[in-house]
C-alpha positions in Angstrom: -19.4 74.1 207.3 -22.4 72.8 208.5 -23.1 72.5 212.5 -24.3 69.5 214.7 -27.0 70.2 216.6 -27.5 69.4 220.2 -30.8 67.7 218.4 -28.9 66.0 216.3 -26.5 63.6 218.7 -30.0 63.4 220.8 -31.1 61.3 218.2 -27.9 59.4 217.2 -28.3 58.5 221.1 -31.3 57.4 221.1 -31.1 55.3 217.5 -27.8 53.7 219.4 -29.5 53.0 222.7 -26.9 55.6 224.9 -28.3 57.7 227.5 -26.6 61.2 228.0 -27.1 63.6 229.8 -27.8 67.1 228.6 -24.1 68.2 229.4 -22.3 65.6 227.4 -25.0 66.1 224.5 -24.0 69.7 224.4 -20.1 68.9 224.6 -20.8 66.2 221.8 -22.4 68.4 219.6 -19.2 70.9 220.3 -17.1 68.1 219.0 -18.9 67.0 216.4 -19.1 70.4 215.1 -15.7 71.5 215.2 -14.5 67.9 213.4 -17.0 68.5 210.6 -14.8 71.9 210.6 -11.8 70.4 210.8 -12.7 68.3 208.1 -13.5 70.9 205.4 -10.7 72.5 205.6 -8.8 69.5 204.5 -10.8 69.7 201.3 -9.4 72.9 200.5 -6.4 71.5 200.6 -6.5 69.4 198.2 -5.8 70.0 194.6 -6.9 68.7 191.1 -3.3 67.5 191.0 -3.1 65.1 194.5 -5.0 62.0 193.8 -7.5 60.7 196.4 -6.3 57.9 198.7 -7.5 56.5 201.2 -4.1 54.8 202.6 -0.8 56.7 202.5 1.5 53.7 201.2 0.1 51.3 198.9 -1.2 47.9 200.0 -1.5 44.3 198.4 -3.8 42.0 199.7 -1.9 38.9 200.5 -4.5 36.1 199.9 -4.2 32.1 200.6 -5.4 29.1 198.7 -8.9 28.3 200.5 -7.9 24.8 201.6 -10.7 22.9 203.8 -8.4 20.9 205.9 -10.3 20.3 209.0 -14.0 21.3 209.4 -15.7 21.0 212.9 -19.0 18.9 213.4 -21.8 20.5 214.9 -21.7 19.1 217.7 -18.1 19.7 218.0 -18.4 23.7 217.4 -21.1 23.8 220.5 -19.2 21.1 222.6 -17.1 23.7 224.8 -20.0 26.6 224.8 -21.7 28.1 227.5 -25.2 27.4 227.0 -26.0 25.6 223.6 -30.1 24.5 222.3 -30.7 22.8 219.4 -27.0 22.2 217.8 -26.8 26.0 217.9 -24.9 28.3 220.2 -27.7 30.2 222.8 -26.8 33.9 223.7 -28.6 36.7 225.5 -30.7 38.8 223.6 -29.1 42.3 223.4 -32.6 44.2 221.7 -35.1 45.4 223.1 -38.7 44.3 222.2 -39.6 48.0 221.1 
């Protein structure tokens, strides 16, 4: 199986914004590697004769009649927020301008 390179969670990091130091890049990389491992062998497992799933037990999606009984107002949906501008609810900004 194919390895994860130290290089490789250093750039995960850094497209996800997560500092780490150079120990836990190397212990993530040691994880990462051995679940990609992990993960293989389960492949060899399997046979032409087990179908794929992706749940054990089969499941039915239980779905409602879409009924529009009560819709808010604008200005009811920002009455109880925190900080509202315009009708529309006002949040920090969580990106960074680069």
């Amino acid at each position: 199986m194919s390895e994860i390179t130290r290089e490789q969670v250093a750039h995960l990091a850094e497209l996800a914004h997560i500092d780490m130091t150079d120990a836990e890049l190397d212990h993530m990389a040691e994880d990462l590697s051995s679940m990609v491992t992990l993960f293989g062998s389960i492949s060899q497992v399997a046979s032409d004769d087990v179908p794929a799933t992706s749940h054990p037990v089969p499941l039915t999606n239980v779905f409602r009649d879409d009924d529009e009984s009560h819709v808010l107002t604008n200005e009811q949906a920002v009455a109880y927020a925190p900080d509202a501008e315009d009708g529309q609810f006002k949040v920090p900004a969580i990106l960074d301008a680069e």
